[in-house]
LUMPAGU-847806 format. One line per 10 residues: number of its first residue (from 0); for each residue x, y, z of N, C-alpha, C. Coordinates in steps of 0.1 Angstrom, whole numbers, plus 5000, padded with zeros to 4 digits. Layout:
% residues N
NUM = X/Y/Z/X/Y/Z/X/Y/Z | ...
% end
This chain:
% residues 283
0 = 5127/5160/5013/5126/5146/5016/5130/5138/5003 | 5141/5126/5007/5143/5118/4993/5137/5106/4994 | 5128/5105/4986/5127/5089/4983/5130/5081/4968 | 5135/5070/4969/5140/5063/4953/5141/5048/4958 | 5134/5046/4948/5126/5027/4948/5134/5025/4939 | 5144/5015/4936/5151/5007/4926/5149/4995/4923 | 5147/4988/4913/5142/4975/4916/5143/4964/4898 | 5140/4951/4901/5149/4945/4886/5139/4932/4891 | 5128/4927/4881/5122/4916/4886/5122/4912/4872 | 5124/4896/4875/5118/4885/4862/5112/4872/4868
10 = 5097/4872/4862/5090/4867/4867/5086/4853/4853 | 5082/4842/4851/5077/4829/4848/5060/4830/4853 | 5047/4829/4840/5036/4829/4847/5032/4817/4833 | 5025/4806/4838/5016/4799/4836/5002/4801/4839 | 4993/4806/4829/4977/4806/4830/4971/4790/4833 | 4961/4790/4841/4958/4777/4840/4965/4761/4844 | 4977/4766/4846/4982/4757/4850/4983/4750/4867 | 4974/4755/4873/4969/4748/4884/4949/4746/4885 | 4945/4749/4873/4932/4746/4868/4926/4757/4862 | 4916/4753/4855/4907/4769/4850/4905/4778/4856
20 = 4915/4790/4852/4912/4802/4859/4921/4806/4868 | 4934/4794/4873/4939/4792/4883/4952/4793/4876 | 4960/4806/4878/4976/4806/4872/4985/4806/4881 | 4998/4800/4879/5012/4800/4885/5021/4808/4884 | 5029/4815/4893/5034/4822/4888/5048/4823/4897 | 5058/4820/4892/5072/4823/4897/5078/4834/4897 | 5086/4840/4906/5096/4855/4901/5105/4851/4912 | 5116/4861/4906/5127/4866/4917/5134/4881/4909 | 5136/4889/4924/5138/4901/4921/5145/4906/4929 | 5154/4918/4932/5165/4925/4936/5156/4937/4937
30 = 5158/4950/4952/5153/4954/4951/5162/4969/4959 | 5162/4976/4956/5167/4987/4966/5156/5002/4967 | 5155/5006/4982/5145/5013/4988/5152/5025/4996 | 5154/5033/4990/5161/5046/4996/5149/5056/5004 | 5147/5053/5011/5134/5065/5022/5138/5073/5031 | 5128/5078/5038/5131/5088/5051/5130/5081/5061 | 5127/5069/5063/5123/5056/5071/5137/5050/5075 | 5141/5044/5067/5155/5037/5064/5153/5036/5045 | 5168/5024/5047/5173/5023/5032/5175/5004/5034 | 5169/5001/5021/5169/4987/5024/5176/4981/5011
40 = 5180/4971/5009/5188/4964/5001/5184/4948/5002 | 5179/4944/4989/5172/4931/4992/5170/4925/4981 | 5172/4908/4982/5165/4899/4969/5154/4891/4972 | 5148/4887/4965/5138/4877/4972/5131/4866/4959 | 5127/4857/4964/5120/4847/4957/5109/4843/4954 | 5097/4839/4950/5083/4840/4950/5075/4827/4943 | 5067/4824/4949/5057/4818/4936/5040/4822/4940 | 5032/4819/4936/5020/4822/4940/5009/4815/4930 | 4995/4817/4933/4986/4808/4922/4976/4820/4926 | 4974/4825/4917/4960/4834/4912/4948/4826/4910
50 = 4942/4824/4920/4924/4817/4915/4919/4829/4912 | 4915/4835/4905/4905/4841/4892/4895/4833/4889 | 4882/4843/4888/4871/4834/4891/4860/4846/4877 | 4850/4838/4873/4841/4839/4865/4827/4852/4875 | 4828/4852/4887/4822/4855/4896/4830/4867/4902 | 4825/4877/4913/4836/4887/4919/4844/4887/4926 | 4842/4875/4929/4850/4871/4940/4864/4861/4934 | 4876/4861/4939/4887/4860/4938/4904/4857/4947 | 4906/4849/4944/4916/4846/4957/4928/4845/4954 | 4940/4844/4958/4949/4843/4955/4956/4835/4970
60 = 4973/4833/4970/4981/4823/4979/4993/4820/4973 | 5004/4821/4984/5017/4815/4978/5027/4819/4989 | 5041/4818/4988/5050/4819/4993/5061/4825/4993 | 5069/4837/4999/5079/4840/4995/5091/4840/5001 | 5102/4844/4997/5116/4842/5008/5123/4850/5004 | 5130/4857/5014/5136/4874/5011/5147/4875/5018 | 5160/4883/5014/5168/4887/5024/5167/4899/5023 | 5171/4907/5032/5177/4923/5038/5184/4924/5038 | 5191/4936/5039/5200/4945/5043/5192/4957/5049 | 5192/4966/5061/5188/4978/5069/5199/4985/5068
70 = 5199/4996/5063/5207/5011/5071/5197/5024/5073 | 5208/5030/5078/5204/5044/5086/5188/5043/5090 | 5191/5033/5103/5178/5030/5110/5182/5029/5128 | 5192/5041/5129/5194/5045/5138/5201/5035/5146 | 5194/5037/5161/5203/5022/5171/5196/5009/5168 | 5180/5013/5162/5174/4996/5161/5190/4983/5158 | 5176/4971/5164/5185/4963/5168/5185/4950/5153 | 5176/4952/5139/5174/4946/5133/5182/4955/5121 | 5197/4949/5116/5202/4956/5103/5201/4940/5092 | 5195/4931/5094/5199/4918/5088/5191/4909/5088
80 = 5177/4905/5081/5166/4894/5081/5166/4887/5070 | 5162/4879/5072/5160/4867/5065/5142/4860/5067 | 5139/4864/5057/5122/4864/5062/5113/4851/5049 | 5106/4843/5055/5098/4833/5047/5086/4840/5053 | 5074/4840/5042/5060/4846/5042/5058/4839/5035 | 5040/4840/5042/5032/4832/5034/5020/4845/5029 | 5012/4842/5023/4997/4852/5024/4990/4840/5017 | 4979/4850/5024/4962/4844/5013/4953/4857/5015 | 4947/4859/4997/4940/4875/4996/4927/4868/4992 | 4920/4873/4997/4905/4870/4989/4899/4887/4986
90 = 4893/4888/4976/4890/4899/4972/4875/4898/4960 | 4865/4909/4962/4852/4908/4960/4854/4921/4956 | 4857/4921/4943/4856/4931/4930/4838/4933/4923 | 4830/4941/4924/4818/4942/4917/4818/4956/4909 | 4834/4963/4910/4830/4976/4898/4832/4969/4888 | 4837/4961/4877/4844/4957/4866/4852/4967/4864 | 4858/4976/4864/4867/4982/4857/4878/4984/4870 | 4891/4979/4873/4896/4987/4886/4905/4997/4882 | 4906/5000/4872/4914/5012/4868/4904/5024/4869 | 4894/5021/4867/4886/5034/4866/4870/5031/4867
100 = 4872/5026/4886/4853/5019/4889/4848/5035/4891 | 4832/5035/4886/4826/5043/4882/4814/5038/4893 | 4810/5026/4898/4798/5018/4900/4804/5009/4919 | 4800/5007/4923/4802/4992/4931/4813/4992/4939 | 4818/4981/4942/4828/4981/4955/4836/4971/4953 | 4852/4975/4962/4857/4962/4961/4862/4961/4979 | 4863/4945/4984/4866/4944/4994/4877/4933/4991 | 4893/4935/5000/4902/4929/5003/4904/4923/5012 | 4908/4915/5017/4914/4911/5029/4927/4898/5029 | 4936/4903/5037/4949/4897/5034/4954/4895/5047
110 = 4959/4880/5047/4970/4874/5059/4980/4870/5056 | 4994/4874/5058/5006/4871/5060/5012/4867/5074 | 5011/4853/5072/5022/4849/5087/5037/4848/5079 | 5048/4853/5086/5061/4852/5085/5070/4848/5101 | 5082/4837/5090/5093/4838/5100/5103/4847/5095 | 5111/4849/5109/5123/4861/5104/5136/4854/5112 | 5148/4855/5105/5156/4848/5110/5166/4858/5108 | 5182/4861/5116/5189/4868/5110/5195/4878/5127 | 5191/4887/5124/5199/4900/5139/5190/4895/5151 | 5175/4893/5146/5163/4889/5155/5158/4875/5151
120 = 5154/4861/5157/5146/4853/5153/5131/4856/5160 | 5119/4859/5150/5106/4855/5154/5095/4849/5143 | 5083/4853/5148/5077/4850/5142/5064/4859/5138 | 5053/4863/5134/5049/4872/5131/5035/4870/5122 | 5026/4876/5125/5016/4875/5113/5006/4890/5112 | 5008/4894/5098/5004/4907/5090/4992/4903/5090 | 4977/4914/5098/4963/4913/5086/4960/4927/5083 | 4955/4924/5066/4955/4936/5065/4942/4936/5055 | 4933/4952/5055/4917/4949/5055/4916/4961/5048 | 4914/4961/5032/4911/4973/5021/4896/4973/5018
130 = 4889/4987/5025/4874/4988/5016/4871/5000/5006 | 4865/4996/4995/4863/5011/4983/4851/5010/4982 | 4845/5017/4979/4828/5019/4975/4828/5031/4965 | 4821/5028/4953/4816/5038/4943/4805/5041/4939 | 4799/5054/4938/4786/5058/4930/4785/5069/4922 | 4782/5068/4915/4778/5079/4901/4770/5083/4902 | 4765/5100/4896/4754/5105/4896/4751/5114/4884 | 4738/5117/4888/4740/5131/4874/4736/5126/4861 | 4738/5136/4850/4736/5133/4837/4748/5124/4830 | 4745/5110/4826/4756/5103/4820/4761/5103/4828
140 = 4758/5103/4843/4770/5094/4855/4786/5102/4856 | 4781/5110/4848/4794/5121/4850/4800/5124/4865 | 4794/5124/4876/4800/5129/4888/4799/5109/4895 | 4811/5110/4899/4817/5097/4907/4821/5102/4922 | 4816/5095/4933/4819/5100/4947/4824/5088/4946 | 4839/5085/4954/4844/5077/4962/4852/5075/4973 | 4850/5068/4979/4857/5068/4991/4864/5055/4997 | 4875/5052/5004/4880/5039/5009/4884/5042/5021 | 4890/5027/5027/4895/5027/5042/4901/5017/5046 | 4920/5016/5048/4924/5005/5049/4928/5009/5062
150 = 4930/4993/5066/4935/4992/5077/4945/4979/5081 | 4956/4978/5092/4965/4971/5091/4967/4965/5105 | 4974/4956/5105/4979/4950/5123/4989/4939/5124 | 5002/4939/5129/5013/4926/5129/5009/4924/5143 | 5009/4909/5149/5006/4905/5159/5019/4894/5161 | 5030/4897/5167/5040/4888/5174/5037/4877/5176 | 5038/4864/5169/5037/4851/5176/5048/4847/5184 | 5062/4849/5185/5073/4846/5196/5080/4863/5192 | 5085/4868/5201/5099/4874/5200/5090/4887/5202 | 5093/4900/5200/5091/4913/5199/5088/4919/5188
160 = 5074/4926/5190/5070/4933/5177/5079/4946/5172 | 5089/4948/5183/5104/4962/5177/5107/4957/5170 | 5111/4941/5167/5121/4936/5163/5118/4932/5146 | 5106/4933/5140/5102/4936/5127/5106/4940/5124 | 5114/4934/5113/5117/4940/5096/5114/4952/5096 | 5116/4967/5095/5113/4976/5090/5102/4977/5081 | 5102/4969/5068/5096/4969/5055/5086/4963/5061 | 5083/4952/5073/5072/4947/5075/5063/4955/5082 | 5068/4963/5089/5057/4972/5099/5047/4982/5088 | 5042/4986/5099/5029/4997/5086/5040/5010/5089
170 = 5032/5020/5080/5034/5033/5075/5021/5039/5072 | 5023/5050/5069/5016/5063/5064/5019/5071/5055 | 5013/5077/5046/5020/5084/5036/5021/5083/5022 | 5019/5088/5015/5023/5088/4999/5011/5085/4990 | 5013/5083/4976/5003/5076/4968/4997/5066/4974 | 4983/5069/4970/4975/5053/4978/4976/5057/4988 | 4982/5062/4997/4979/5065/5013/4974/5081/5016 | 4980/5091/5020/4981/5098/5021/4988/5110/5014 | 4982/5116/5003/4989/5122/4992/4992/5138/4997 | 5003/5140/4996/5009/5157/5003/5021/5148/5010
180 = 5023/5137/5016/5037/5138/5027/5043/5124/5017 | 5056/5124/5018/5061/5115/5011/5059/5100/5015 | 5063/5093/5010/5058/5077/5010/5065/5074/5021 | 5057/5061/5028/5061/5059/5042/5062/5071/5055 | 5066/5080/5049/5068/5088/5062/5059/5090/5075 | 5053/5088/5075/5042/5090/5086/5038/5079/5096 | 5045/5079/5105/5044/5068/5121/5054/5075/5128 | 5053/5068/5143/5054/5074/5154/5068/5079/5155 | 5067/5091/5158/5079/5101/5156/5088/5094/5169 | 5082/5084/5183/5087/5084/5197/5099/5076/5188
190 = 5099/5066/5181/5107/5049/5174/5119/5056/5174 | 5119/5071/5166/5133/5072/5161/5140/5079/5171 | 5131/5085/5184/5139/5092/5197/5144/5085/5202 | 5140/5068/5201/5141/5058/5214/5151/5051/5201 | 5159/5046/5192/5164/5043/5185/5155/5031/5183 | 5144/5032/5182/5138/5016/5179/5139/5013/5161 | 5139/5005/5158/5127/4998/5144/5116/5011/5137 | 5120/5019/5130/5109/5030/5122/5099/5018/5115 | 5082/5025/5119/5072/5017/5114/5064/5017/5126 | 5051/5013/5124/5042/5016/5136/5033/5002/5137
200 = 5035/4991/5145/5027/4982/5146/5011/4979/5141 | 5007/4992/5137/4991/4994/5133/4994/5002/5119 | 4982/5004/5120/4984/5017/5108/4964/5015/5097 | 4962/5029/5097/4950/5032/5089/4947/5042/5082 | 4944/5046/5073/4944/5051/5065/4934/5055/5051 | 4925/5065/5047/4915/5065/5043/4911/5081/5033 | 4902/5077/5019/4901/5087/5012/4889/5090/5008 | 4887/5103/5006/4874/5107/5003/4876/5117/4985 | 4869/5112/4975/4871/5121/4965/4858/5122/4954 | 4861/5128/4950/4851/5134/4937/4854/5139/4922
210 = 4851/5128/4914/4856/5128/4904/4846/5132/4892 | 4845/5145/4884/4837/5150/4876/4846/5149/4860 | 4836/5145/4848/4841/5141/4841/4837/5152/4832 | 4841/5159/4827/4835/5170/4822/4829/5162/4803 | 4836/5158/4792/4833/5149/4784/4838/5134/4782 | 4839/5132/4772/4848/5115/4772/4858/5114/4773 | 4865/5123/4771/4882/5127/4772/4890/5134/4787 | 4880/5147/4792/4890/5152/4800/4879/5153/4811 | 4888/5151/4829/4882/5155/4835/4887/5158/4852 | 4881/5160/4859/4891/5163/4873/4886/5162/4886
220 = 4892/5161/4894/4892/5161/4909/4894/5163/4916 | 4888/5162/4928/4893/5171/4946/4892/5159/4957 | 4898/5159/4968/4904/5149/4973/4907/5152/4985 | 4904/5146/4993/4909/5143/5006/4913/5131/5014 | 4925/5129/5020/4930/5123/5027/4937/5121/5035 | 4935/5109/5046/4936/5112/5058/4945/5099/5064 | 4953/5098/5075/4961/5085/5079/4973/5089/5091 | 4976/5073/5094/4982/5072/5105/4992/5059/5106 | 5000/5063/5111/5004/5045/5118/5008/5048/5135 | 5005/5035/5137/5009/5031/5156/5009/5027/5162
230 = 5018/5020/5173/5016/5009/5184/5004/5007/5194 | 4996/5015/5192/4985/5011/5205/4973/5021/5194 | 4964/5008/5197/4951/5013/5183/4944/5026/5197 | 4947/5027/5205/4942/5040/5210/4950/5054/5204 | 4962/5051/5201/4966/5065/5189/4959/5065/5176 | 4949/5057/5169/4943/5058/5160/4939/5068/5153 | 4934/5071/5163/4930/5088/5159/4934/5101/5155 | 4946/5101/5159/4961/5110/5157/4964/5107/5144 | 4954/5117/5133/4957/5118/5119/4961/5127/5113 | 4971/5123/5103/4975/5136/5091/4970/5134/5083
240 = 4961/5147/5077/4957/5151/5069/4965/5156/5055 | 4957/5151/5042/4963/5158/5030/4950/5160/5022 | 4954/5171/5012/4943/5168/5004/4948/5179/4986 | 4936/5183/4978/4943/5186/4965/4934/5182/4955 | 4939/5186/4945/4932/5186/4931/4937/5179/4921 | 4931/5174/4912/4936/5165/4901/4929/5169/4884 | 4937/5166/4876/4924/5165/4862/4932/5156/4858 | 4920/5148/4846/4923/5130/4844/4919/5137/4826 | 4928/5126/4822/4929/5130/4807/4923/5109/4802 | 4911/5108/4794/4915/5093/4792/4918/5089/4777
250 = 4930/5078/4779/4929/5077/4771/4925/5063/4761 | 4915/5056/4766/4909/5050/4764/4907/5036/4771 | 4920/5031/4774/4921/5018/4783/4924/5023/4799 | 4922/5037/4803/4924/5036/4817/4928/5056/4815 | 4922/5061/4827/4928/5081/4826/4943/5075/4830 | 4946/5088/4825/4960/5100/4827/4953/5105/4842 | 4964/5102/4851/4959/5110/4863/4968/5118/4868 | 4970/5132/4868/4976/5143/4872/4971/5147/4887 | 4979/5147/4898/4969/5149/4907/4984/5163/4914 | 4975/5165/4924/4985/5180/4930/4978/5181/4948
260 = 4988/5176/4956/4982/5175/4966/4993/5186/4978 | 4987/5190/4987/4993/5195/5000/4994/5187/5014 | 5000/5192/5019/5001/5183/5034/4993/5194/5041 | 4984/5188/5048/4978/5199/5060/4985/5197/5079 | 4991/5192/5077/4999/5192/5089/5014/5193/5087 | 5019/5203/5087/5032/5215/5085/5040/5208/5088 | 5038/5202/5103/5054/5199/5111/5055/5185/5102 | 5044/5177/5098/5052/5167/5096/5056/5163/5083 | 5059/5175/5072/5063/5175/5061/5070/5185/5057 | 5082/5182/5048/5090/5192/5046/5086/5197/5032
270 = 5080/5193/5026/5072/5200/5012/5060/5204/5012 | 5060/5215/5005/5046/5220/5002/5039/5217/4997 | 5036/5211/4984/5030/5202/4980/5039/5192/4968 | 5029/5180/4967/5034/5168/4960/5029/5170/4947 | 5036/5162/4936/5027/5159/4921/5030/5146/4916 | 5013/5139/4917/5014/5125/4918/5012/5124/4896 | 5020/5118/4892/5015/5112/4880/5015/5099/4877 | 5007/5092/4869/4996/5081/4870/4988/5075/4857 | 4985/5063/4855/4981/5051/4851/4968/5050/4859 | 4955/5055/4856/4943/5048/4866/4941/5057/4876
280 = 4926/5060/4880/4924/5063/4895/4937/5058/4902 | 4932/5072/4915/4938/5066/4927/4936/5056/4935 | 4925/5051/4936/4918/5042/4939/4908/5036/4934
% end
């Protein structure tokens, strides 16, 4: 399996400059996405305002505008979009550290309505719902259990939910999702028999791990993960499984994460196992 993310951003940020706490932030960036999915080719534009808060809670909002390019995405009927999005994230951080929460929880929640103009005109809106929870035990809190659970859903406001941007539908797979099968790979195998749009109108996805620190420096982990994407939340349940071991080296502002994962469902990966390297927990 090949995957290769290419990508060139320059970005403008003002702190404060829409009130205390409240920063602005402009970019634009060029981006090329080589997958098992499709291959995309794209620039796009952005601004947004960071509310950062003294408290855990936290929000963010802004605007972006993108073009595409799609290949080798079979007969689908979308090779060409032109897409304006909006979001707003609110988020309730109580580990303090998110590189490496030891304690507490964080909860996300994100909406993206978008128009898409271009091979397909519609309209469209992304929600999408991240939960983590952490606890320590033991001597010096040395053992960390954690576990999360995201979840996703685009809901058509005019036109056909086939007709989605590729990049906009959910997936399965990879770092942060499902570690053993490659990034994105994992949604409904029927899309690419039927030549539709690769990507699964839904999609969830969720991890369970345990992280033992053996001193201040070195330490390791075991992992399990599990996920899906798909057009009717009655296939929900129809999950691949990954799972694997890691050891974390720190080096003071955040571990070294080495992780070593397998796929436990054969057919839908062509590797035996993955090796994730890393900046921070996986989660």
């Amino acid at each position: 399996m090949a995957e290769l993310q290419q990508g060139l951003t320059a970005e403008w940020l003002r702190p404060h400059a829409a009130g205390l706490g409240h920063a602005i932030t402009f970019g634009a960036e060029i981006t090329r996405d080589d997958l098992d999915a499709y291959t995309r080719t794209g620039a796009a534009i952005y601004g947004s305002v960071d509310a950062s808060s003294r408290l855990r809670i936290g929000q963010s909002y802004g605007l972006r505008l993108s073009a595409d390019q799609y290949d080798d995405i079979g007969g689908a009927a979308v090779s060409d979009a032109i897409v304006l999005s909006g979001f707003y994230n609110l988020r309730n951080d109580s580990t303090g550290f998110s590189l490496d929460p030891r304690d507490g929880s964080i909860v996300d929640l994100r909406i993206e309505p978008s128009v898409s103009a271009g091979d397909e005109t519609l309209g469209f809106v992304r929600l999408i719902g991240d939960g983590r929870i952490y606890e320590s035990f033991g001597e010096n809190d040395r053992l960390t259990l954690a576990a999360r659970l995201r979840t996703g859903w685009l809901e058509p406001v005019s036109g056909s939910a086939d007709d989605v941007p590729p990049d906009r539908r959910f997936y399965a797979g990879g770092g942060g999702s499902v570690r053993g099968y490659a990034y994105n790979s994992i949604y409904p195998e029927e899309r690419d028999l039927l030549g539709l749009t690769p990507g699964g109108q839904g999609a969830v996805d969720g991890s369970l791990e345990a992280r033992w620190r053996f001193d201040n420096s070195w330490g390791a982990a075991v992992f399990v993960d599990a996920g899906t994407a798909f057009d009717d939340w009655g296939d929900a349940g129809d999950l691949s499984w990954g799972a694997g071991v890691g050891v974390r080296y720190d080096l003071g502002f955040a571990p070294l994460r080495v992780d070593i994962a397998v796929p436990l469902d054969e057919d839908e990966s062509g590797d035996d196992f993955v090796l994730y390297i890393s900046l921070g927990q996986a989660f």
